[in-house]
N, CA, C and O atoms as a Tinker XYZ file with bonds, in Angstrom:
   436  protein
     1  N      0.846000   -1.167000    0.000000    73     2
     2  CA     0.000000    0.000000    0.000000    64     1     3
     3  C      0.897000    1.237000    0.000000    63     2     4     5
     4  O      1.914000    1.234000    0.693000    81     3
     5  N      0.554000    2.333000   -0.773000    73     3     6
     6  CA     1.482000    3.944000   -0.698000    64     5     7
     7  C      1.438000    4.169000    0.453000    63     6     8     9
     8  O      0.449000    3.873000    1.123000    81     7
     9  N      2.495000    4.742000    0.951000    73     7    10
    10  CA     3.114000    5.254000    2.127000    64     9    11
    11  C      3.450000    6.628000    2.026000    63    10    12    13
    12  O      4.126000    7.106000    1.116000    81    11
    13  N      2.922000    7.309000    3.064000    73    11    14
    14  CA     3.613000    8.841000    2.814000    64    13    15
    15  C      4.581000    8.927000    3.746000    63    14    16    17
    16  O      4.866000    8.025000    4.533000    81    15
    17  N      5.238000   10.281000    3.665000    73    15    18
    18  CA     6.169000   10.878000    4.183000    64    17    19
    19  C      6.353000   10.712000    5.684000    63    18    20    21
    20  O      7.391000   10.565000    6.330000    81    19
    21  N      4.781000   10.786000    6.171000    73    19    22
    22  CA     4.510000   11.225000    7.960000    64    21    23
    23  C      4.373000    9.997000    8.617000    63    22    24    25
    24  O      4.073000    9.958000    9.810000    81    23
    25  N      4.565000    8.988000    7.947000    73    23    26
    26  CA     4.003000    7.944000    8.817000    64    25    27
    27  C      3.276000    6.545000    8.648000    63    26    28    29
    28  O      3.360000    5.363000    8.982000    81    27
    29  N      2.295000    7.681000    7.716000    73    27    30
    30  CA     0.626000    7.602000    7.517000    64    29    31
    31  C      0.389000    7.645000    6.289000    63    30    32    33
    32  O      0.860000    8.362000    5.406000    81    31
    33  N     -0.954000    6.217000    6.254000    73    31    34
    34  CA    -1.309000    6.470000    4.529000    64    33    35
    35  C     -2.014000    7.132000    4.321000    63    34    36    37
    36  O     -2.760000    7.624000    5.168000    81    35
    37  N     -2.035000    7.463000    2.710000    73    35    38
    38  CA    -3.234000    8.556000    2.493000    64    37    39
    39  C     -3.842000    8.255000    1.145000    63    38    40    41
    40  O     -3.127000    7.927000    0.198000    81    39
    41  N     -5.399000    8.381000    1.028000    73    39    42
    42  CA    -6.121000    8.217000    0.245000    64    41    43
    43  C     -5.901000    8.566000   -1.482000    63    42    44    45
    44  O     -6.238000    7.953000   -2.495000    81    43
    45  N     -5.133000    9.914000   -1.240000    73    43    46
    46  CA    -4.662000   10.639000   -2.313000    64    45    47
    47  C     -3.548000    9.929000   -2.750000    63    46    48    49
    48  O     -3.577000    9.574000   -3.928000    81    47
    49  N     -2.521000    9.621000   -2.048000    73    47    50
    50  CA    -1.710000    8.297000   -2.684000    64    49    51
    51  C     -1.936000    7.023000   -2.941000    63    50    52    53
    52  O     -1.134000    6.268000   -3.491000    81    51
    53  N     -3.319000    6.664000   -2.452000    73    51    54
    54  CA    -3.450000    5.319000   -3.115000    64    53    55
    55  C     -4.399000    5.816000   -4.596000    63    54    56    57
    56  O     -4.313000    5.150000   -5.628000    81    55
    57  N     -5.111000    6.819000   -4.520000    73    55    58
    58  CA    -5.647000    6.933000   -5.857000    64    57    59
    59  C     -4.519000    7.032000   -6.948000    63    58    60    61
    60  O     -4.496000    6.434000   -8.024000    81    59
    61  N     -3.476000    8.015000   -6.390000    73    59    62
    62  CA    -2.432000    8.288000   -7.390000    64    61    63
    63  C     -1.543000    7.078000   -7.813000    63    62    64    65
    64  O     -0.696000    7.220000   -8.694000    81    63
    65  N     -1.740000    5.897000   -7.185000    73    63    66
    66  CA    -1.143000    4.796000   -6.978000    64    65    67
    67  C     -1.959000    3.792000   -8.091000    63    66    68    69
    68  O     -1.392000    2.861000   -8.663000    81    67
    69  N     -3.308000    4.128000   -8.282000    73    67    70
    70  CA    -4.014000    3.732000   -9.350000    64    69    71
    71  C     -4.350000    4.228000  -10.317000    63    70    72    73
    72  O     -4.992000    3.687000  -11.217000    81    71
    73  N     -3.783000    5.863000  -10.257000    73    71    74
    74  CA    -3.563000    6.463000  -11.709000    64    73    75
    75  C     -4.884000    6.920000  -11.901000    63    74    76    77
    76  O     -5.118000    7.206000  -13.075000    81    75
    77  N     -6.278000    7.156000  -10.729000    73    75    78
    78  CA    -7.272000    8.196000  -11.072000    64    77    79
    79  C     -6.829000    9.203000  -10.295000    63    78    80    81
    80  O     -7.898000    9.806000  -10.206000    81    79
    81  N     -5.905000    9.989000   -9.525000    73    79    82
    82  CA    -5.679000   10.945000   -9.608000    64    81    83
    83  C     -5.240000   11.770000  -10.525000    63    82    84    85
    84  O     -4.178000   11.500000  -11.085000    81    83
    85  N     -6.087000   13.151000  -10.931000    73    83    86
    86  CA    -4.846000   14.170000  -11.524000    64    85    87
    87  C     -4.272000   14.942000  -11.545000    63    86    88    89
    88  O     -4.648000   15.715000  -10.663000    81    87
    89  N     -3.267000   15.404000  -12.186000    73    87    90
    90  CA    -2.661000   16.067000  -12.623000    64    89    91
    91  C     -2.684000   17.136000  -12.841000    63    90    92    93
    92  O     -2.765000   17.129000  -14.070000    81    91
    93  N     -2.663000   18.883000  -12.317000    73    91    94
    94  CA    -2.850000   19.766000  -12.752000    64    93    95
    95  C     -1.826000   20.104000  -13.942000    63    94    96    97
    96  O     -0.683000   19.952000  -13.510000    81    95
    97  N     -1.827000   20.494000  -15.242000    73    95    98
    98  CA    -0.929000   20.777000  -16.577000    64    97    99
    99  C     -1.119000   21.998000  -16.797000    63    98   100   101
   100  O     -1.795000   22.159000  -17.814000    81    99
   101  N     -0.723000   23.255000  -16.126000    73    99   102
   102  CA    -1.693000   24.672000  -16.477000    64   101   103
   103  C     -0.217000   25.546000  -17.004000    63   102   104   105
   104  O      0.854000   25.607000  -16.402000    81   103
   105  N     -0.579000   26.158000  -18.292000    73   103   106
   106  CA     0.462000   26.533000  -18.503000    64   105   107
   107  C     -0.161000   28.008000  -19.381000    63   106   108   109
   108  O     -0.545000   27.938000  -20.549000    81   107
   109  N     -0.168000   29.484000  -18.457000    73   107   110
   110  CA    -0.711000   30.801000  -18.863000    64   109   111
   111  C     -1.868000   30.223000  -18.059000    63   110   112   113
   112  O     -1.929000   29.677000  -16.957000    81   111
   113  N     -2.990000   30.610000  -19.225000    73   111   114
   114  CA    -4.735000   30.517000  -19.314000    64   113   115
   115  C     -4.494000   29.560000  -19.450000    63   114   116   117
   116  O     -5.341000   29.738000  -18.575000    81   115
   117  N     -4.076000   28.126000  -19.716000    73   115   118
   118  CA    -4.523000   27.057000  -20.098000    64   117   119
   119  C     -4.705000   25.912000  -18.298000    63   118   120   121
   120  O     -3.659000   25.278000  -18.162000    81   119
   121  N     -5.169000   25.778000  -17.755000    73   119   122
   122  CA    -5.543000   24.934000  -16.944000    64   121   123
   123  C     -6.144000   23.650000  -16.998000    63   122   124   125
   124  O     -7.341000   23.382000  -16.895000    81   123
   125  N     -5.275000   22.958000  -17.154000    73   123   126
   126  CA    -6.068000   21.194000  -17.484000    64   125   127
   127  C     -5.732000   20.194000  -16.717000    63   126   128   129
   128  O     -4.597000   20.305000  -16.254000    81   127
   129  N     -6.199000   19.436000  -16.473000    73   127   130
   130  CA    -5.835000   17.789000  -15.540000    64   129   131
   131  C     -5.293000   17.051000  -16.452000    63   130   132   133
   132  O     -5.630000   17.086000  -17.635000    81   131
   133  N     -4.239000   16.182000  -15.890000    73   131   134
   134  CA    -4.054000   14.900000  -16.806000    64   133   135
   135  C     -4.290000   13.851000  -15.917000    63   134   136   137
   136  O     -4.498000   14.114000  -14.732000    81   135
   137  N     -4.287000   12.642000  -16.339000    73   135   138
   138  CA    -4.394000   11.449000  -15.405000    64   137   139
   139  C     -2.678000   10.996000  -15.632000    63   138   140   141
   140  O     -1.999000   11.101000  -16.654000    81   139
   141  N     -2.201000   10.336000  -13.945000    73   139   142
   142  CA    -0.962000    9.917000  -14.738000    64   141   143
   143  C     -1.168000    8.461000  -15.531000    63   142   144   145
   144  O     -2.257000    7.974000  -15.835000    81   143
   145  N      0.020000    7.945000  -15.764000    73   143   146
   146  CA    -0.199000    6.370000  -16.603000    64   145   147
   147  C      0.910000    5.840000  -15.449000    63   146   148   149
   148  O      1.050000    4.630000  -15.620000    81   147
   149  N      1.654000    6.262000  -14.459000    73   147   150
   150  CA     2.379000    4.912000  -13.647000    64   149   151
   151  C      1.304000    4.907000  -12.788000    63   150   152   153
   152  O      0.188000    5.422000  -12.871000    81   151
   153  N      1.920000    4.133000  -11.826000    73   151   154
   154  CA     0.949000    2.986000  -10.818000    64   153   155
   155  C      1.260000    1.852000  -11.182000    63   154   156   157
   156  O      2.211000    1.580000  -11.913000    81   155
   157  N      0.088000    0.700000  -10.459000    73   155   158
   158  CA    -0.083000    0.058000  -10.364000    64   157   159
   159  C     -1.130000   -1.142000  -11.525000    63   158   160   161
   160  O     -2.358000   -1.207000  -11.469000    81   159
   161  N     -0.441000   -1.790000  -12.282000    73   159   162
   162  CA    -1.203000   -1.866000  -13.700000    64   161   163
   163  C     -2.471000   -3.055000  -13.255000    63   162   164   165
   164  O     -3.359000   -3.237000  -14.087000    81   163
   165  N     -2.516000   -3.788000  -12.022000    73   163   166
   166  CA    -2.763000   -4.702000  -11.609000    64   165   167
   167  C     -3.967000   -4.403000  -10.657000    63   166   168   169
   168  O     -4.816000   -5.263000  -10.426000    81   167
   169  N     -4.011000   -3.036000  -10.065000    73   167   170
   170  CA    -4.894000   -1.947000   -8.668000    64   169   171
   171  C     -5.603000   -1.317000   -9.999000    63   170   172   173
   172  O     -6.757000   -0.998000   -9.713000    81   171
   173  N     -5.295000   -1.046000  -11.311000    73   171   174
   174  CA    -6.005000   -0.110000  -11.874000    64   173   175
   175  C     -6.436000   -0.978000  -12.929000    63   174   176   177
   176  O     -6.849000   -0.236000  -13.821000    81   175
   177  N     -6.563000   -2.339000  -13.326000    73   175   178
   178  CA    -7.211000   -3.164000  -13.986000    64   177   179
   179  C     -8.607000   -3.483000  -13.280000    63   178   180   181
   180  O     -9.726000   -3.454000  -13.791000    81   179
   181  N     -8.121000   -3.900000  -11.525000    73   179   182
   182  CA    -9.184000   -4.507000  -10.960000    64   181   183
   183  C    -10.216000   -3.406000  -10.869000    63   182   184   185
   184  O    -11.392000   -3.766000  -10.901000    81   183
   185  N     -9.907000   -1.919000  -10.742000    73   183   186
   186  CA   -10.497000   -0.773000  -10.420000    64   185   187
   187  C    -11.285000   -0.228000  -11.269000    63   186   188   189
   188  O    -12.179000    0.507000  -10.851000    81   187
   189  N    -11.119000   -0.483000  -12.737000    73   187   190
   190  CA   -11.778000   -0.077000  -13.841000    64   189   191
   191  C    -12.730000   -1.183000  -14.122000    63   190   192   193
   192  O    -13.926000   -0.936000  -14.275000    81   191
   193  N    -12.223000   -2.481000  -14.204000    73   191   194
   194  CA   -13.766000   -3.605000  -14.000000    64   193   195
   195  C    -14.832000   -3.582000  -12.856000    63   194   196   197
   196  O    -15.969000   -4.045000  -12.761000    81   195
   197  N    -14.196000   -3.019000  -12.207000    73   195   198
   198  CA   -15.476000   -2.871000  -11.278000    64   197   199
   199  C    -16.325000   -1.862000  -11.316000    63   198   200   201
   200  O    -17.504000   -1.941000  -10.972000    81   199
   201  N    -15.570000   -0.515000  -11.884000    73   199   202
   202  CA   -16.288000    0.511000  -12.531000    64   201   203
   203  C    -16.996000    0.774000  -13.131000    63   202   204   205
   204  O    -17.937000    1.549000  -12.959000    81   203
   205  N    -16.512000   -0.198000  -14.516000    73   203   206
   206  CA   -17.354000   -0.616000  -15.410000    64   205   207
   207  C    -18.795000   -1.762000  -15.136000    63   206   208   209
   208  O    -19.865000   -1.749000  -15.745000    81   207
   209  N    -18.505000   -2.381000  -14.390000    73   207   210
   210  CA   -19.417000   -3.167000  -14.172000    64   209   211
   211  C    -20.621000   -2.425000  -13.351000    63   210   212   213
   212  O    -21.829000   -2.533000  -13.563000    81   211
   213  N    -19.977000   -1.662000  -12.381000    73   211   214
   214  CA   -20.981000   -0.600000  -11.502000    64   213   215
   215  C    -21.791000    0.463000  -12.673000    63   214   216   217
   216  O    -22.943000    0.836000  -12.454000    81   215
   217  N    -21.024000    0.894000  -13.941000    73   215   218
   218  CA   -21.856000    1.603000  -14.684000    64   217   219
   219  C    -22.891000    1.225000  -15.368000    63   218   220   221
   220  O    -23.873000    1.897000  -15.682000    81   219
   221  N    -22.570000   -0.260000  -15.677000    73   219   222
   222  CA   -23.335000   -1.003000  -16.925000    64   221   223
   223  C    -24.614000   -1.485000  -15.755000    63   222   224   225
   224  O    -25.706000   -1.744000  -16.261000    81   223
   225  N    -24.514000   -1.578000  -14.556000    73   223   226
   226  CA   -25.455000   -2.328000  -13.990000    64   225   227
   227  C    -27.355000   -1.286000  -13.882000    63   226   228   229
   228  O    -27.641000   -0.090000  -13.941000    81   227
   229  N    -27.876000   -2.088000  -13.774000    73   227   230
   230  CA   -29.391000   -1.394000  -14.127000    64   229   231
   231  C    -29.528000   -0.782000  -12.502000    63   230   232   233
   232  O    -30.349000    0.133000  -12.436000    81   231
   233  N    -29.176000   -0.969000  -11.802000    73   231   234
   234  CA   -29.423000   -0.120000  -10.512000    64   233   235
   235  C    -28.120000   -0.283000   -9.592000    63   234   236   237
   236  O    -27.200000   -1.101000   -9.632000    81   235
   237  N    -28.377000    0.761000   -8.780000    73   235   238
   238  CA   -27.081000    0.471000   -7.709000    64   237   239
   239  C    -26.235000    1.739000   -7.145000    63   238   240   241
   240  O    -26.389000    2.667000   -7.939000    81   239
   241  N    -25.761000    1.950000   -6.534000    73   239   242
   242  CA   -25.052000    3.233000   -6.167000    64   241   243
   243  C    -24.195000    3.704000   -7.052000    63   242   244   245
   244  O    -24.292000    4.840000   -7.516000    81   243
   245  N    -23.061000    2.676000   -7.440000    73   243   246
   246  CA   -22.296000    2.937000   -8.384000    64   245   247
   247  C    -22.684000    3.221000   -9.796000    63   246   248   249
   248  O    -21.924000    3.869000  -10.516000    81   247
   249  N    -24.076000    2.670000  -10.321000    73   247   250
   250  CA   -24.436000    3.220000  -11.641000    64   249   251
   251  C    -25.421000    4.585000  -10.970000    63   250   252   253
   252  O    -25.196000    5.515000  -11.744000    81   251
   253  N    -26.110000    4.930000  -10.198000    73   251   254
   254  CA   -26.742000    6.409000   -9.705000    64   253   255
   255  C    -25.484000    7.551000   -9.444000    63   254   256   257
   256  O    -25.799000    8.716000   -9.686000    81   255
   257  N    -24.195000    7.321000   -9.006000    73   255   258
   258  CA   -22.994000    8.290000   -8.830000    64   257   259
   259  C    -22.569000    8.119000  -10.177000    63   258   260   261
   260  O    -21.916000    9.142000  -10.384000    81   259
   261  N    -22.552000    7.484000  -11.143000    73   259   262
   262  CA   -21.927000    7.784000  -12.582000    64   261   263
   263  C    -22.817000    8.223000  -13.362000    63   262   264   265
   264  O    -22.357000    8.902000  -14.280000    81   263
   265  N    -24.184000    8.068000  -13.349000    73   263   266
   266  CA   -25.776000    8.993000  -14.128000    64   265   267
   267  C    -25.672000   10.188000  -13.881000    63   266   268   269
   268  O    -25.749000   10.995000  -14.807000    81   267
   269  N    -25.396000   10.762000  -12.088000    73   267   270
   270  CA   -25.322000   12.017000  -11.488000    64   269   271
   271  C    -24.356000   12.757000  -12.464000    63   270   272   273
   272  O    -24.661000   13.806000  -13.030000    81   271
   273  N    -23.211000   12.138000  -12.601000    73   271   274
   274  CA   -21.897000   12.627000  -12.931000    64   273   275
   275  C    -22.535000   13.317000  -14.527000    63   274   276   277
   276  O    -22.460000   14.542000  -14.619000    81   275
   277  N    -23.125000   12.564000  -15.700000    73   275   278
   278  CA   -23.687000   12.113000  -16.831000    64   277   279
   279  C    -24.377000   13.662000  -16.718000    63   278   280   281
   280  O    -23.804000   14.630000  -17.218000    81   279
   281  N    -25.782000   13.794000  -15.944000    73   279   282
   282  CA   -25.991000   14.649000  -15.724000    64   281   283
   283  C    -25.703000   16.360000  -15.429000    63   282   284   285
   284  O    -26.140000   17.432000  -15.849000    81   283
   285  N    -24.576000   15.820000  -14.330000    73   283   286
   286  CA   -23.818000   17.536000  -14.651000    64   285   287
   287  C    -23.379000   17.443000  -16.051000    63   286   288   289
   288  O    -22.668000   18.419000  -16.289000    81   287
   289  N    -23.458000   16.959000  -16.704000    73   287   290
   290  CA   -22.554000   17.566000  -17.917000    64   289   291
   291  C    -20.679000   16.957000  -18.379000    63   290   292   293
   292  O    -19.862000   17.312000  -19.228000    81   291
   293  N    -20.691000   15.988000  -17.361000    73   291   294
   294  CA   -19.395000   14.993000  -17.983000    64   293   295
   295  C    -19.520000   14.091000  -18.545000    63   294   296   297
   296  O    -20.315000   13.176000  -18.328000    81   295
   297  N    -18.423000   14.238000  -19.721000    73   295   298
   298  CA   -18.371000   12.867000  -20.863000    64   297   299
   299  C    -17.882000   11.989000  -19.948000    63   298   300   301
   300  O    -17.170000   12.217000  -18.970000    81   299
   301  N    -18.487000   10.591000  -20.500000    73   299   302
   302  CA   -18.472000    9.379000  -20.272000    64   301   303
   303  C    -17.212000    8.923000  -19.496000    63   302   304   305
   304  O    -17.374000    8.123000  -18.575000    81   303
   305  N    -15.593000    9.501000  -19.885000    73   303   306
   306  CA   -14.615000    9.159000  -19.621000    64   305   307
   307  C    -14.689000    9.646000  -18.208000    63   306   308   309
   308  O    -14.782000    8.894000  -17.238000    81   307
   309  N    -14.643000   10.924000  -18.154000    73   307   310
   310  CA   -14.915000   12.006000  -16.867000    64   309   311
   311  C    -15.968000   11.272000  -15.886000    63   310   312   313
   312  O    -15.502000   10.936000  -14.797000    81   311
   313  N    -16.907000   11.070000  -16.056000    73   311   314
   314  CA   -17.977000   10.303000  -15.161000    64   313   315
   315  C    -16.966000    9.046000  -14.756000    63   314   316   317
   316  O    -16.552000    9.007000  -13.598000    81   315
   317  N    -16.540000    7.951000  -15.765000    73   315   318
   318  CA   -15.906000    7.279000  -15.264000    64   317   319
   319  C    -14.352000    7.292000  -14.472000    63   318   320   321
   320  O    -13.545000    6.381000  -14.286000    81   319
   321  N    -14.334000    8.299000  -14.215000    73   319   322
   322  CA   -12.734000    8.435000  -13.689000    64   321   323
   323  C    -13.559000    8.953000  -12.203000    63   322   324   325
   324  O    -12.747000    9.062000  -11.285000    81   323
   325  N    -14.576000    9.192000  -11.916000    73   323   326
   326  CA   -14.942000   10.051000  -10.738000    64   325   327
   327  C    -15.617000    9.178000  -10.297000    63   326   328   329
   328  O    -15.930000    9.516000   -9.155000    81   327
   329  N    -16.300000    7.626000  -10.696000    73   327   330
   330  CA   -16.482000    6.913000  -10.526000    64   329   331
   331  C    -15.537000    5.290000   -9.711000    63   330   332   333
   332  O    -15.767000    4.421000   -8.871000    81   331
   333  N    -14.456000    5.704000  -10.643000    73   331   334
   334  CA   -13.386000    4.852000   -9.534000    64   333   335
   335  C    -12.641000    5.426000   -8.903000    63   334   336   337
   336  O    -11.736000    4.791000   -8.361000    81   335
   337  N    -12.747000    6.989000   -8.714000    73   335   338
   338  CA   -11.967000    7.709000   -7.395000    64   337   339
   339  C    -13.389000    7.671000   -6.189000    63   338   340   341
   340  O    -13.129000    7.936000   -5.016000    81   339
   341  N    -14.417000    7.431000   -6.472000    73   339   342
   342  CA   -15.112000    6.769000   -5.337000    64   341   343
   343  C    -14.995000    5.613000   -4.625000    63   342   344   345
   344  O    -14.848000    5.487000   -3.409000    81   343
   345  N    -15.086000    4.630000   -5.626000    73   343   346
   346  CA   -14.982000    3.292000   -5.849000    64   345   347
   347  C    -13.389000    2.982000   -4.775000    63   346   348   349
   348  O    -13.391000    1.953000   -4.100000    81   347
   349  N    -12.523000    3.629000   -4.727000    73   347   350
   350  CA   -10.283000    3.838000   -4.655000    64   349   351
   351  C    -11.007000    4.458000   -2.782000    63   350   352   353
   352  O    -10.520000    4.115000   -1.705000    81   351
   353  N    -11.800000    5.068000   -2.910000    73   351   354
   354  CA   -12.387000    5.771000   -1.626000    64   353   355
   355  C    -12.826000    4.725000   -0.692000    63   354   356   357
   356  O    -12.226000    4.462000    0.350000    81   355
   357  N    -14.133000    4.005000   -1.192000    73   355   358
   358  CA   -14.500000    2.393000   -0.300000    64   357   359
   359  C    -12.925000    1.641000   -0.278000    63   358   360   361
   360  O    -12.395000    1.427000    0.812000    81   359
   361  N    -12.601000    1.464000   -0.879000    73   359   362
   362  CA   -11.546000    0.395000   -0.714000    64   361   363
   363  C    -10.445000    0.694000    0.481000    63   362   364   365
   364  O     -9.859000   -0.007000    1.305000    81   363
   365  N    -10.468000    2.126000    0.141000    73   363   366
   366  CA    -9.711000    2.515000    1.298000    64   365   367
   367  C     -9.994000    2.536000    2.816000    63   366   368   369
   368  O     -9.100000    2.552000    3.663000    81   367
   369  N    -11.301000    2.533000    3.083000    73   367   370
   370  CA   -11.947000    2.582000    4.368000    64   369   371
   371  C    -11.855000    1.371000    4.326000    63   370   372   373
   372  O    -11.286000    1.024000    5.362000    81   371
   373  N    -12.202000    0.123000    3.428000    73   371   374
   374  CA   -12.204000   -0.786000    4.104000    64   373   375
   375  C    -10.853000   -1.648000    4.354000    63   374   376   377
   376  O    -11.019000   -2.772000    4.830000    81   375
   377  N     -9.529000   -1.220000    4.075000    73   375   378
   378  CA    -8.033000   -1.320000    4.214000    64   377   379
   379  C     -8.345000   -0.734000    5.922000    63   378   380   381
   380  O     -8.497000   -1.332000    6.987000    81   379
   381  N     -8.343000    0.721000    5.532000    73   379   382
   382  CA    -8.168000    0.988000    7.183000    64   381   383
   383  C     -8.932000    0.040000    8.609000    63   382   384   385
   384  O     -8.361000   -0.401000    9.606000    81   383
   385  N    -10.311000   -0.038000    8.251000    73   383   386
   386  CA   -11.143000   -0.867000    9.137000    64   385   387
   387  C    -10.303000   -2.098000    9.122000    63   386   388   389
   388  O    -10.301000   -2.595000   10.248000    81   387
   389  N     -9.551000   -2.813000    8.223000    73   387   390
   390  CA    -8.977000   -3.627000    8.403000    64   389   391
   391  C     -7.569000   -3.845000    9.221000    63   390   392   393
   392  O     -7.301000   -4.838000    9.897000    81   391
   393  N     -6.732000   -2.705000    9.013000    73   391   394
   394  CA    -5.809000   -2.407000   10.071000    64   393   395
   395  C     -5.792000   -2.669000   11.409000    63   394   396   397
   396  O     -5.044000   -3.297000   12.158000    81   395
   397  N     -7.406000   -1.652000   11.601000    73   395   398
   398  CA    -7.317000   -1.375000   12.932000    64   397   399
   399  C     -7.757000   -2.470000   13.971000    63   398   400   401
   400  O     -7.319000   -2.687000   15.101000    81   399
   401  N     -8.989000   -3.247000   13.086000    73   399   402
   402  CA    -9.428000   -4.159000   13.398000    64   401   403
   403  C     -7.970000   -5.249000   13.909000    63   402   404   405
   404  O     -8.050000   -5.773000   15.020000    81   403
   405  N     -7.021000   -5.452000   13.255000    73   403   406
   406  CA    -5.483000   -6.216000   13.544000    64   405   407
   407  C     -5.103000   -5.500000   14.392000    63   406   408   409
   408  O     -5.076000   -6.076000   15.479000    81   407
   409  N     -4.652000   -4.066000   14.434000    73   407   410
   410  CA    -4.507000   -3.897000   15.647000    64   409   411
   411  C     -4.875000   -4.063000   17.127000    63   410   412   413
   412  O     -4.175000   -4.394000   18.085000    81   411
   413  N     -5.727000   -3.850000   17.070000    73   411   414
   414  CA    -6.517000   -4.361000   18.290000    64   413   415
   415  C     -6.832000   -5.650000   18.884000    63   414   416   417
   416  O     -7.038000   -5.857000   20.080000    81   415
   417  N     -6.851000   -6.593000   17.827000    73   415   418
   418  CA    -6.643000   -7.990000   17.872000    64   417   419
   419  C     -5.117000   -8.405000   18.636000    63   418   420   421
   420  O     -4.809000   -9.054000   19.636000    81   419
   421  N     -4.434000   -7.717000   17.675000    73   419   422
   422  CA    -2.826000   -7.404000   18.358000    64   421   423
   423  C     -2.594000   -7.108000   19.669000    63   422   424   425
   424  O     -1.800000   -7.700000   20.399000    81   423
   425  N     -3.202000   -6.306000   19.924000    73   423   426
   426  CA    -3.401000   -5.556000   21.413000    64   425   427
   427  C     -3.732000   -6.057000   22.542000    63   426   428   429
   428  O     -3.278000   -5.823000   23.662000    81   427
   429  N     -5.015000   -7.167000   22.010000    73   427   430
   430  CA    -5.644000   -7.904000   22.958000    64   429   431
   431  C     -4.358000   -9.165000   22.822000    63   430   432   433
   432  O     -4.778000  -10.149000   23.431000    81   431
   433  N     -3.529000   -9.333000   22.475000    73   431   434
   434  CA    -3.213000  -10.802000   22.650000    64   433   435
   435  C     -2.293000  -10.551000   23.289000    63   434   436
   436  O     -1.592000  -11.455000   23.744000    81   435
């Protein structure tokens, strides 16, 4: 799992770790995001099938947060990139709940 500097992991490095974080590219007036392409080719395979599968599905949270997205006014790609930086979000809570849960297990023994 990404490791930061302090200690402590952070959400923003595991997205960036799966390559839906981006990139600010602003150069004058021009202000744009890029996505990077390193990471993890293996975290961002499993991350996009599930994405995809959450979009294509006829109901569900994950296809109602990518319609929403549809709605404001983002192309398909855009919906789907904001879709597995949600998606990079659950996974992460449930890493941490998992930690702590060992810790404490740890603790008690």
């Amino acid at each position: 799992m990404p490791h930061d500097g302090a200690g402590s992991y952070s959400v923003r490095r595991l997205a960036a770790f799966d390559g839906v974080a981006s990139k600010q590219i602003a150069s004058g007036a021009n202000n744009q995001h890029r996505l990077d392409r390193l990471g993890n080719h293996y975290l961002k395979r499993a991350v996009h099938t599930v994405a995809m599968v959450q979009a294509r599905l006829k109901s569900g949270p994950g296809r109602v947060y990518y319609l929403k997205k549809i709605d404001e006014g983002k192309p398909h790609r855009e919906a789907l990139r904001c879709l597995k930086r949600q998606l990079i979000k659950v996974i992460w809570r449930m890493l941490r709940a998992d930690a702590h849960q060992r810790e404490s297990v740890a603790l008690a023994a």
